[in-house]
C-alpha positions as CSV (number, residue, x, y, z in Angstrom):
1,X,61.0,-27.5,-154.4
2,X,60.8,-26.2,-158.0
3,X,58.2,-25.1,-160.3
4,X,57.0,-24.9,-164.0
5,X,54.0,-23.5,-165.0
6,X,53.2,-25.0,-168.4
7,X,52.8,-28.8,-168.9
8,X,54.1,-30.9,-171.6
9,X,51.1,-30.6,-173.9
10,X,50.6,-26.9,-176.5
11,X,49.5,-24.6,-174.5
12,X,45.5,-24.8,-174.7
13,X,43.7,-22.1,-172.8
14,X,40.6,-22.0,-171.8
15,X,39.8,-18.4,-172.3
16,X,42.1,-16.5,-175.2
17,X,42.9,-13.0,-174.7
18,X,41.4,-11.2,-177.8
19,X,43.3,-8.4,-179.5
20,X,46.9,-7.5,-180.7
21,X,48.1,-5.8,-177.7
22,X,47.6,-8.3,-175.3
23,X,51.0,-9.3,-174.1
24,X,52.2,-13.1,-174.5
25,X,52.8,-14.3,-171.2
26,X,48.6,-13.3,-170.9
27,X,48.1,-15.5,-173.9
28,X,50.1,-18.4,-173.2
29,X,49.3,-18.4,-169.3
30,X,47.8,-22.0,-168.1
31,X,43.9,-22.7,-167.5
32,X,43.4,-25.7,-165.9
33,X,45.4,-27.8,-164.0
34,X,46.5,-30.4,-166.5
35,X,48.7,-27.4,-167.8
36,X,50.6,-26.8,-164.6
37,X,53.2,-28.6,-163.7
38,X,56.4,-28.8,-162.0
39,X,54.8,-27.7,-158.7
40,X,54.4,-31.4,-157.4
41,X,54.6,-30.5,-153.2
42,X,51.4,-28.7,-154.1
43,X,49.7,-29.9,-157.3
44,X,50.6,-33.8,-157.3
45,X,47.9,-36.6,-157.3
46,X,46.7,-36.4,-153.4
47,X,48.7,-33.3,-152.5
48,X,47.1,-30.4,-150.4
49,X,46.0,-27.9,-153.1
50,X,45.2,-30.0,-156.1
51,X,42.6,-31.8,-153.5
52,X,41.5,-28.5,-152.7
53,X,41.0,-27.3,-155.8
54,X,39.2,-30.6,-157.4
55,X,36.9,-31.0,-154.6
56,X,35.9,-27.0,-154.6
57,X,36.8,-26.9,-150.9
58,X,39.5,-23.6,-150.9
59,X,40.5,-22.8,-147.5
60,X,42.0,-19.6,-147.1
61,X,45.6,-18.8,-148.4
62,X,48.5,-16.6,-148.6
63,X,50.4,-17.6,-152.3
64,X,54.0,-16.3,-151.6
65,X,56.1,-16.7,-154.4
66,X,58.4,-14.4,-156.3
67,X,57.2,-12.7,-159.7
68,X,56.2,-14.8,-162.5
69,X,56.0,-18.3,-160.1
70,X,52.5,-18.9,-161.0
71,X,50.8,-17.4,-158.0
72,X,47.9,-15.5,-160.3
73,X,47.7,-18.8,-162.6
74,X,46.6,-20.6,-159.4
75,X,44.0,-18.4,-158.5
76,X,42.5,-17.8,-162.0
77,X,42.3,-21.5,-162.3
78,X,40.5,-21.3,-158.8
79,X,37.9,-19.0,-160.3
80,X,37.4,-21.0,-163.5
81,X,36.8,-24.2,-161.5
82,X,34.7,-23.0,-158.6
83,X,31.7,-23.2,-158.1
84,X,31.6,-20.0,-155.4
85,X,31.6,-16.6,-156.5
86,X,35.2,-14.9,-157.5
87,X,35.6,-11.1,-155.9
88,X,38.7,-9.7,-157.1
89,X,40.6,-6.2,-154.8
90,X,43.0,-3.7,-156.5
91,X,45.0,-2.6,-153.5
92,X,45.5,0.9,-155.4
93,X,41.4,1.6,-156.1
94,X,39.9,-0.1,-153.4
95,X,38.6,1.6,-150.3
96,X,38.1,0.3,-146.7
97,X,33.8,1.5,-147.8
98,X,34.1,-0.6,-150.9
99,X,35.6,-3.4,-149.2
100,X,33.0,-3.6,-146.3
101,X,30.0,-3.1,-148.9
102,X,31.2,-6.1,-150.9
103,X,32.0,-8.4,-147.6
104,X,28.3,-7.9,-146.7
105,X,27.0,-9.1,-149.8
106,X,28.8,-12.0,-149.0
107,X,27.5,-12.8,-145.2
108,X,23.9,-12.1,-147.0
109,X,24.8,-14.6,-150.0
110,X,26.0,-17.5,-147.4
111,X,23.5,-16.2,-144.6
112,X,20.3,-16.3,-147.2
113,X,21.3,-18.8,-150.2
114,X,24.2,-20.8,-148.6
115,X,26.8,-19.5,-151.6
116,X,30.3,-18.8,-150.6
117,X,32.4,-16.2,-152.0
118,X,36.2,-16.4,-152.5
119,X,37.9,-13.0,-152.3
120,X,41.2,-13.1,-154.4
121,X,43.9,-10.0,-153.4
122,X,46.7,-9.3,-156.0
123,X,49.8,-8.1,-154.4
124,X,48.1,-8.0,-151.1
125,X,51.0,-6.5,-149.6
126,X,50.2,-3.6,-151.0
127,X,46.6,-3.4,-148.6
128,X,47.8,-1.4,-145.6
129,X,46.8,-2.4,-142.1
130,X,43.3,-1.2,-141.9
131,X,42.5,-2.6,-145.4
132,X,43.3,-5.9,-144.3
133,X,41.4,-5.3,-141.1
134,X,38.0,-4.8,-142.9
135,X,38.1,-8.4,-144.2
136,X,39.1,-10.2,-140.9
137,X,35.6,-10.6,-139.3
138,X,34.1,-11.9,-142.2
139,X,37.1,-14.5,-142.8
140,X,36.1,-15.8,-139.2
141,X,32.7,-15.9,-139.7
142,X,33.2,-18.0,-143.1
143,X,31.1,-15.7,-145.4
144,X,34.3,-15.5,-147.2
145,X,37.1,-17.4,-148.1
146,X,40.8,-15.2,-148.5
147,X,43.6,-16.1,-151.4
148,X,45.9,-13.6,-151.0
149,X,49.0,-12.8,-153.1
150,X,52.4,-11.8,-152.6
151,X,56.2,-11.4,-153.0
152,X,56.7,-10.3,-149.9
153,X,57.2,-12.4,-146.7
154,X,53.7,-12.4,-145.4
155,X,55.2,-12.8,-142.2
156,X,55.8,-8.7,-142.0
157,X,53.5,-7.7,-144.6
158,X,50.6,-9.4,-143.9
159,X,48.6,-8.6,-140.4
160,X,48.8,-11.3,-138.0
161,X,45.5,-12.2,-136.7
162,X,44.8,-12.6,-140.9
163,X,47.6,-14.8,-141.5
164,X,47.1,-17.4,-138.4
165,X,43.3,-17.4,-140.4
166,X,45.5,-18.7,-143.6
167,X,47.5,-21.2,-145.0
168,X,50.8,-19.4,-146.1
169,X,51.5,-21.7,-149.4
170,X,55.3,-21.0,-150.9
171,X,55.6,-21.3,-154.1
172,X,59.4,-21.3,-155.3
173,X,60.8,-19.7,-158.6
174,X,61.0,-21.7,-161.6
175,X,64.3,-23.2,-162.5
176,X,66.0,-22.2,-165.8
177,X,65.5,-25.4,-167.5
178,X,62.0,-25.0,-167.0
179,X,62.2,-21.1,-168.4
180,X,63.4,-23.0,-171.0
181,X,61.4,-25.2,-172.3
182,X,58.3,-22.6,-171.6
183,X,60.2,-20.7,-173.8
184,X,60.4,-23.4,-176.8
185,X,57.1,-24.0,-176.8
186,X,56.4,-20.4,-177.4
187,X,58.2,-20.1,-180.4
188,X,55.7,-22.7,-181.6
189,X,52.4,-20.1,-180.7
190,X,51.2,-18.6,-183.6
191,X,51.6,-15.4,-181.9
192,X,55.4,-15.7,-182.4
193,X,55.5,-17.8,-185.0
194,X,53.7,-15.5,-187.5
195,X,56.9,-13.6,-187.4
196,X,59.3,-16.3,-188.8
197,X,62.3,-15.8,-186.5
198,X,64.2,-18.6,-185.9
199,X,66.4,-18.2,-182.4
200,X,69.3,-20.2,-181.7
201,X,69.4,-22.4,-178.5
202,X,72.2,-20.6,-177.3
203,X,69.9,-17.4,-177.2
204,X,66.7,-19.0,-175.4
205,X,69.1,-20.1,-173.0
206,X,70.1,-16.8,-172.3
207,X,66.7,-15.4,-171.8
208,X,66.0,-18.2,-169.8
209,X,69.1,-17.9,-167.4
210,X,68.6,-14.0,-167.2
211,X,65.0,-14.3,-166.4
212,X,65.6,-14.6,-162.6
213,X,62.8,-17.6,-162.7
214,X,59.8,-15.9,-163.9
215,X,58.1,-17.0,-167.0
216,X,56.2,-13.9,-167.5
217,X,59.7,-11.9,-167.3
218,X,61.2,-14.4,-170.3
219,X,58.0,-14.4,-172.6
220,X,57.8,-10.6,-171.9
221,X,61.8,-10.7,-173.5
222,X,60.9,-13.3,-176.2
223,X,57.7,-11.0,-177.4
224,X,60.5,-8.2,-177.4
225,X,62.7,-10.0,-179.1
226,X,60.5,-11.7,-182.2
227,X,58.8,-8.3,-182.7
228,X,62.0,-6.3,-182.5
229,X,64.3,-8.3,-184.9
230,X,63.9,-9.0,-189.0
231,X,64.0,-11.8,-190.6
232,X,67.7,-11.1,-192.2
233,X,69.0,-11.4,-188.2
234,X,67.2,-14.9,-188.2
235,X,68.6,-17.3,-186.3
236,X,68.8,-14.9,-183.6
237,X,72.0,-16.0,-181.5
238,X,72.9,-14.3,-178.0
239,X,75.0,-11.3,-178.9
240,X,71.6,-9.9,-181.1
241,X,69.6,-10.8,-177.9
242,X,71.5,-8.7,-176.2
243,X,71.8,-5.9,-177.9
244,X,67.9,-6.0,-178.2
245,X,67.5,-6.6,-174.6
246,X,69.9,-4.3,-173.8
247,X,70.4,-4.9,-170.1
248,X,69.3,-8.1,-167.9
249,X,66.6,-7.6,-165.2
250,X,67.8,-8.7,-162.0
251,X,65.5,-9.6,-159.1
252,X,66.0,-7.4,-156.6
253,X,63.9,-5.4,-154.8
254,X,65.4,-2.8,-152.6
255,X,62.9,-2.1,-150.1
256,X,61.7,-5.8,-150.2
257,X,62.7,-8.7,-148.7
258,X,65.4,-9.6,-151.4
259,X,67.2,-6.8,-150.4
260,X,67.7,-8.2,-147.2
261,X,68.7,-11.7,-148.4
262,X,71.1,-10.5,-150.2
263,X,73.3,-8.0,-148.0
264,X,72.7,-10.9,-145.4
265,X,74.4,-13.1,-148.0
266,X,77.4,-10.6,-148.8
267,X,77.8,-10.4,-145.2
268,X,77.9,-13.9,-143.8
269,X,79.9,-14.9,-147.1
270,X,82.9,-12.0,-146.3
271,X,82.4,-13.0,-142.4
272,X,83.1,-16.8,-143.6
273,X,86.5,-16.4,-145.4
274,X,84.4,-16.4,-148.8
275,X,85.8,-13.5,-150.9
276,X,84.5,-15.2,-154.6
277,X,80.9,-15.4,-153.1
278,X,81.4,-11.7,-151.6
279,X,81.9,-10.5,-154.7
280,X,79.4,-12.1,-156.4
281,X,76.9,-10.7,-153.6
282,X,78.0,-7.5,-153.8
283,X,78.2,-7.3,-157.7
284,X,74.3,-8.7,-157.5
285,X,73.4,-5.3,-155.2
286,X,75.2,-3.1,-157.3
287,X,73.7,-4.0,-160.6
288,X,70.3,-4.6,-159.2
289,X,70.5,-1.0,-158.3
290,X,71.4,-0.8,-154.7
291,X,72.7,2.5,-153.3
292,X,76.4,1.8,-153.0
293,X,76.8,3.9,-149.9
294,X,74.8,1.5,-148.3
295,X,76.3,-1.3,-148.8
296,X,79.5,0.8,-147.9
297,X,78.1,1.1,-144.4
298,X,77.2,-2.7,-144.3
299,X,80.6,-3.0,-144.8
300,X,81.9,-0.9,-142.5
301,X,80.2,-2.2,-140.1
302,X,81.5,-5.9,-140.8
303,X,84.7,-4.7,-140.3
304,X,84.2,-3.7,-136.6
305,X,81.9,-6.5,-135.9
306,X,83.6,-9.8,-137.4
307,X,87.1,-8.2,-137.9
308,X,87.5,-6.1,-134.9
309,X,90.9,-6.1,-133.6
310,X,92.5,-8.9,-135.0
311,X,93.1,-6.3,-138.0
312,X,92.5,-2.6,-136.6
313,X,93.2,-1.8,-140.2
314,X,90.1,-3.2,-142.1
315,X,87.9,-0.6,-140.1
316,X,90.2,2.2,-141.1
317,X,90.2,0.9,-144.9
318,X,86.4,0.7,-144.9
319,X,85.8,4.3,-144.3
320,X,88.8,5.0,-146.7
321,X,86.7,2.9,-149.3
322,X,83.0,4.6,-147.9
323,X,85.2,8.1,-148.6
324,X,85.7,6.7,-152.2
325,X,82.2,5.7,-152.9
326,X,81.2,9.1,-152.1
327,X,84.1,10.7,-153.8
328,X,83.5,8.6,-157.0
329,X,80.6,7.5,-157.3
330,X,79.2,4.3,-159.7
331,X,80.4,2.7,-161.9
332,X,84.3,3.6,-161.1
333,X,83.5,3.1,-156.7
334,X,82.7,-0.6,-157.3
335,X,86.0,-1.6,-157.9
336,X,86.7,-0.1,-154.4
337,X,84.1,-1.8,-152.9
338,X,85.2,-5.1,-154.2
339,X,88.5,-4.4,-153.1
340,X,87.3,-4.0,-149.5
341,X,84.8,-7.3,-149.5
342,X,87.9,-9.4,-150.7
343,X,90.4,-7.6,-148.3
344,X,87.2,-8.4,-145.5
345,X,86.8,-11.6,-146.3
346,X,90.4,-12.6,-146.1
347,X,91.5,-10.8,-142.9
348,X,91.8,-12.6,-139.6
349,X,88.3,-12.8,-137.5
350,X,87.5,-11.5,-134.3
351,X,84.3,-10.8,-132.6
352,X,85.5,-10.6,-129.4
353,X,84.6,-6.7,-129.4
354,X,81.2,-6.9,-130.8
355,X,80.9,-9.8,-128.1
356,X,82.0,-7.4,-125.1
357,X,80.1,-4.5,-126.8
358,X,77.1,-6.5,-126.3
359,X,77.8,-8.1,-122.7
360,X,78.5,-4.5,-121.5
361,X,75.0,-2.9,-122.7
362,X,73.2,-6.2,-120.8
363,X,74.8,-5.2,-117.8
364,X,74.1,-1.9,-117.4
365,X,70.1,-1.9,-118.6
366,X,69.7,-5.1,-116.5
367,X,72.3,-4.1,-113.8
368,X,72.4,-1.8,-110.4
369,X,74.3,0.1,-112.4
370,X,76.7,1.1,-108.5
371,X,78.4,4.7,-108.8
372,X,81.5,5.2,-110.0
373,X,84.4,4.3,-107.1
374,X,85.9,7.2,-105.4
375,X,89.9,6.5,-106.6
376,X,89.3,7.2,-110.1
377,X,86.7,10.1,-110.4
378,X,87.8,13.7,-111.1
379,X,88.4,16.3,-108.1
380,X,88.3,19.6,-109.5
381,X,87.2,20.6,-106.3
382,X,87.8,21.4,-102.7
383,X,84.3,19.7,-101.8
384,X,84.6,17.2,-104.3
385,X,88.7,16.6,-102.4
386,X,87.4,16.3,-98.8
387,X,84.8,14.1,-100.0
388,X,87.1,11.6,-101.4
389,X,87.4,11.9,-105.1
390,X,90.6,10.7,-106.4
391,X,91.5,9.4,-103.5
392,X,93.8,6.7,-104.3
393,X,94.3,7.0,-107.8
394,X,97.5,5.8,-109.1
395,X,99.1,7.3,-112.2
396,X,99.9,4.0,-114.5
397,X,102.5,5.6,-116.2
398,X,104.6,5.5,-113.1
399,X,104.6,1.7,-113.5
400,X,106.5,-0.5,-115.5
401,X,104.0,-2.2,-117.0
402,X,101.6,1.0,-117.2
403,X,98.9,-0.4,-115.2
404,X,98.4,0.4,-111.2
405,X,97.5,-2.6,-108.9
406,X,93.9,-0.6,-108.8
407,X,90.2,-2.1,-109.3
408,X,88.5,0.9,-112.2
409,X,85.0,-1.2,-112.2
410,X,83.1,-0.9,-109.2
411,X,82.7,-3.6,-106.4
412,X,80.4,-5.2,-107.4
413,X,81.6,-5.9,-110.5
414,X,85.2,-6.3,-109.7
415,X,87.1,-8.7,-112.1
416,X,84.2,-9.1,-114.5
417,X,85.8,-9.5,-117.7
418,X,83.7,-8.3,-120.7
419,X,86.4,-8.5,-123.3
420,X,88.0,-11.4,-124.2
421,X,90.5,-11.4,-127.4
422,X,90.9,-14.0,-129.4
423,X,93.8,-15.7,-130.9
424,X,93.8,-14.2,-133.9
425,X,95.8,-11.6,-136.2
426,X,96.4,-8.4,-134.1
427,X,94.5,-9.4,-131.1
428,X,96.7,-12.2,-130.0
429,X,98.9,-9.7,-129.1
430,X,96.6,-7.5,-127.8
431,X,95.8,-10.6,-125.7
432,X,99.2,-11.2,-124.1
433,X,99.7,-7.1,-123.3
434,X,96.4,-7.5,-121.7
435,X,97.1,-10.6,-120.0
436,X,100.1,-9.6,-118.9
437,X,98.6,-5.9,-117.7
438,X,96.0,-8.2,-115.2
439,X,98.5,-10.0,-113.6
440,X,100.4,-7.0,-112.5
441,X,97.2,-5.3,-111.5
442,X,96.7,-8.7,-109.1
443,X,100.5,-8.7,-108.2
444,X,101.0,-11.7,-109.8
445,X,103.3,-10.2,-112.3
């Protein structure tokens, strides 16, 4: 699904920020639906919101959507075109006492005049738990109706009994072409055009594709841009947009859920054999600010979980490269790190030791969890002799195959097989020595 905010007619709204200072995404930002387009799943003729909306019969809703996707357009047209009263919450100045005061002005409005109040929450993320809390009774009463806000998966950042109350509507990124022509109609705005810079195509392109999908990110950039440069740069091409930019913004938030997309991405690209889109992950962490020694960890990790033993090696190079990040440091430890997701991603797979790992830890918390037998424990006693420790015990070096025709997991458990190598690099070998070990230990050797 993709998304544009502004339609193909001049931007016309409703109510015009006064004053110099008020930045030009605010200015150009859409009033009524007629200027909103692009989100078709949601705002098409006889689709779910635009009914909503045009009928004044909101339910409540969580908008999740990344920055700049329209998510506070939606809601200000809500308030323009309602005919119910429009609360707005700061999650940073307002208390659980404010809160509750204003949520029973709204059971008394419904309860005594039959008026409904919408309750719009910016960023409602931001509301910790008992925050959110103090407007759950009054959502399921219906004194109020809920539009929340976010960037975040509501599914871990918004309370659950609230969001089974909600309809979670997604609302995706804008695509670049989009960016685009949002920004050529800006140029148009007497707000930039009162500067008389002409920008090359080439350069609005390059906002556009740097802007990560958010319009208010690219009109932020184009206000920077027009007000920055003089009229002997114009046309403005891409190397003077970057010098006045001076470094892209990258979405990536390192404590959100982004930041988990993305490692997930580098990780499961590597794991697949994909060292150009391993790169490419990692090089989107690093420059979006991610702490390099964790992603040296990730990476460590990978290497013992989809390497394993098919290359033993990859786990010792990892820490040699997590050494080298913390020797180094950025910018000079990326190169290292790159070196280490393409050596990852092109080694041989096993996850037959992660696999193992993980049988072996089911087993014991869900098992009996029998003692340990008597033939291989330690007797460094007389007591401990008499009582049958080490009784038994056979030395495997005294065989030829250094394995003893002796059971080391308890009875009950006897001939359970936890790991199982693959055929690949390394641990085909490993397989056979192991294979071979078995069938001596059974005397079939």
């Amino acid at each position: 699904m993709s998304g544009s905010l502004f339609g193909d007619e001049d931007f016309a709204p409703a109510e015009k920020p006064a004053g110099e200072d008020v930045p030009l995404a605010e200015r150009l930002r859409p009033a009524k639906l007629e200027e909103v387009v692009g989100l078709e799943e949601l705002l098409g003729e006889k689709r779910f919101l635009r009914n909503a909306i045009e009928s004044d019969r909101i339910p409540s809703m969580i908008f999740w959507g990344p920055p700049g996707s329209g998510k506070t357009t939606l809601a200000r047209i809500i308030a323009r075109t309602t005919r119910a009263r429009f609360v707005t919450f700061s999650a940073t100045s307002s208390s659980i006492k404010d809160i509750k005061a204003i949520m029973e002005e709204a059971r008394r409005a419904r309860q005594t005049r039959g008026s409904k109040t919408i309750v719009f929450i910016d960023e409602i993320h931001r509301f910790n738990k008992a925050q959110q809390d103090a407007f759950l009774p009054y959502v399921e009463a219906g004194d109020i109706v809920l539009i929340g806000a976010t960037t975040e998966n509501p599914s871990f950042e918004v309370n659950s009994a609230l969001l089974s109350r909600s309809k979670v509507v997604v609302i995706p990124a804008l695509e670049r072409e989009q960016v685009l022509t949002i920004l050529k109609r800006a140029l148009s705005h007497p707000t930039v055009a009162k500067y008389g810079i002409d920008i090359e195509e080439g350069a609005l392109d390059f906002i556009a594709a740097t802007s990560a999908g958010d319009a208010r990110q690219s009109l932020t950039s184009l206000q920077l841009v027009v007000e920055t440069a003089s009229a002997e740069d114009s046309p403005i091409g891409v190397e003077k947009v970057k010098e006045i930019l001076q470094r892209r913004s990258l979405m990536y938030d390192k404590s959100g859920e982004e930041h988990y997309n993305i490692i997930s991405a580098l990780h499961k690209s590597l794991r697949n054999g994909d060292a150009d889109a391993a790169v490419y992950w990692l090089v989107r962490m690093l420059e979006g600010g991610e702490d390099p020694m964790y992603i040296a960890r990730r990476l460590v990790r990978a290497a013992s979980e989809d390497i394993g033993n098919a290359d033993p090696q990859a786990l010792v190079f990892a820490i040699a490269v997590q050494q080298t990040v913390h020797f180094l440091g950025m910018p000079e430890a990326g190169v290292a790190l790159a070196q280490l997701v393409t050596y990852l991603s092109a080694s041989p797979k096993s996850n037959a030791a992660y696999i193992g790992y993980g049988e072996a830890v089911r087993e014991v918390r869900q098992g009996d969890n029998p003692g340990v037998p008597h033939h291989i424990r330690n007797a460094p006693t007389k007591l401990m002799k008499d009582l049958g420790y080490g009784r038994g015990y056979q030395y495997a070096h005294d065989f030829e195959d250094q394995t003893a025709a002796m059971e080391c997991l308890p009875d009950a458990l006897a001939g359970r097989r936890f790991y199982e190598p693959k055929d690949a690099g390394f641990e085909r070998e490993m397989k056979e020595r192991l294979e071979r070990m078995r069938k001596a230990r059974s005397g079939r050797g």
